[in-house]
C-alpha positions in Angstrom: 32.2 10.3 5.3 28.7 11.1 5.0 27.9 10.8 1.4 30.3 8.2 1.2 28.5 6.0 4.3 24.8 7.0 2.4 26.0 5.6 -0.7 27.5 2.6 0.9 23.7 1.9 2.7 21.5 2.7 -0.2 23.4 0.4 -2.5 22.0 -2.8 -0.8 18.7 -1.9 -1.2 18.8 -0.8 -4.7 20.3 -4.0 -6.0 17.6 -5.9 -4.4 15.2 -3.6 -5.9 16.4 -3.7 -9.4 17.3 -7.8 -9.6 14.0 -8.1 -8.0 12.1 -6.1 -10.7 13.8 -8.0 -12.8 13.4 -11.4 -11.9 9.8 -10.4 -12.1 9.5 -8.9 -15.9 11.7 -11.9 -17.0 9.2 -14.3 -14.4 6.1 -12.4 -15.6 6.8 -13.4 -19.4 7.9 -16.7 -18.6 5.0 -17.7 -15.9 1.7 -19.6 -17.6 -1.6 -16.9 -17.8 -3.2 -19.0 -14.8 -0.5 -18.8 -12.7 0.0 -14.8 -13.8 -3.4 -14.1 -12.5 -3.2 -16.0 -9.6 0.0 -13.9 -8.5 -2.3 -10.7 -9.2 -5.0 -11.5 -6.6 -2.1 -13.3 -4.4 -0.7 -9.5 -3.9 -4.7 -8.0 -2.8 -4.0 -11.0 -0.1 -0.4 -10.0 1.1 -1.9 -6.6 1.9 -5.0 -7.4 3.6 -2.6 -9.8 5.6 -0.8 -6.6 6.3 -4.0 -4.7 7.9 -6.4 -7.4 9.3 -3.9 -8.0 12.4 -3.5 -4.1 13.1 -7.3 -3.4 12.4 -8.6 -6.1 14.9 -6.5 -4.6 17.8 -7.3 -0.9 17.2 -10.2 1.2 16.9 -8.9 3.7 14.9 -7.2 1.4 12.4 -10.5 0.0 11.6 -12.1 3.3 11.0 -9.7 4.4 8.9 -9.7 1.1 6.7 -13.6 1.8 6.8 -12.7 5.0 5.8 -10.4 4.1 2.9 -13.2 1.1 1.7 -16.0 4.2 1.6 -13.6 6.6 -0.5 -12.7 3.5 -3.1 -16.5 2.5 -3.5 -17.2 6.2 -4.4 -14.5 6.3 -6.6 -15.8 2.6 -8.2 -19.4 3.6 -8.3 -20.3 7.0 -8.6 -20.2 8.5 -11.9 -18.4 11.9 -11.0 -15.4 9.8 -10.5 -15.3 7.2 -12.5 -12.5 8.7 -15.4 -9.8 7.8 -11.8 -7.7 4.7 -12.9 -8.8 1.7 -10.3 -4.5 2.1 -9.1 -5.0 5.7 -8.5 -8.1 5.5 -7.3 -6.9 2.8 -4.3 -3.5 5.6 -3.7 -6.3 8.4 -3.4 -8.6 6.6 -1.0 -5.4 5.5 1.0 -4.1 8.7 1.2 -7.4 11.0 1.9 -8.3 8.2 4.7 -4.7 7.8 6.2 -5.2 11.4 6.3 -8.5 12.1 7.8 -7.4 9.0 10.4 -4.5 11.4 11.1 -7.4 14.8 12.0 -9.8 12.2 13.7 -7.1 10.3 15.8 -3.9 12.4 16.5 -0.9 10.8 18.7 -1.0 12.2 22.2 2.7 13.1 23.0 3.8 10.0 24.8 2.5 7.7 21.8 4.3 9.9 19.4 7.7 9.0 21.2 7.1 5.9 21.7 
């Protein structure tokens, strides 16, 4: 019952995955240069739409996305680091700062179960 009941779940998701991947190579060849860009800053705006709420409520969210914008200038702008792709170079500063967030600000017991 168990793999069966797995199976059954994950195939959903994976369909919407793959026709959405899809859709978007097919969409990404199709789509006018303008409107390609366009879609390519729209996705920086999705994701700061994602943290602005959480960061203005919490003190710890905003260090940590102070954290993550210090570790992605260094990685920009000093010249030790500069061979890190820009993609790796925002999963490294999310990582190292979700990460240091996680030392600095640790979930007391009842915040953890909530």
């Amino acid at each position: 019952v168990g793999l069966l009941y797995m199976l059954g779940l994950a195939f959903g998701p994976i369909i919407g995955w793959v026709s959405g991947t899809l859709v978007g190579a097919i969409a990404g060849d199709v789509l006018p240069l303008v409107l390609q860009s366009a879609l390519g800053i729209a996705i920086y705006g999705m994701f700061v739409a994602i943290v602005v709420p959480p960061m203005r409520k919490s003190q710890p969210v905003c260090a940590v996305v102070a954290i993550a914008l210090i570790i992605s200038c260094l990685c920009r702008y000093t010249a030790l680091v500069q061979w890190i792709t820009p993609g790796f170079a925002i999963i490294l500063s999310t990582v190292a700062a979700a990460a240091v967030g996680a030392a600095m600000f640790p979930l007391s017991e009842e915040e953890a179960t909530a």
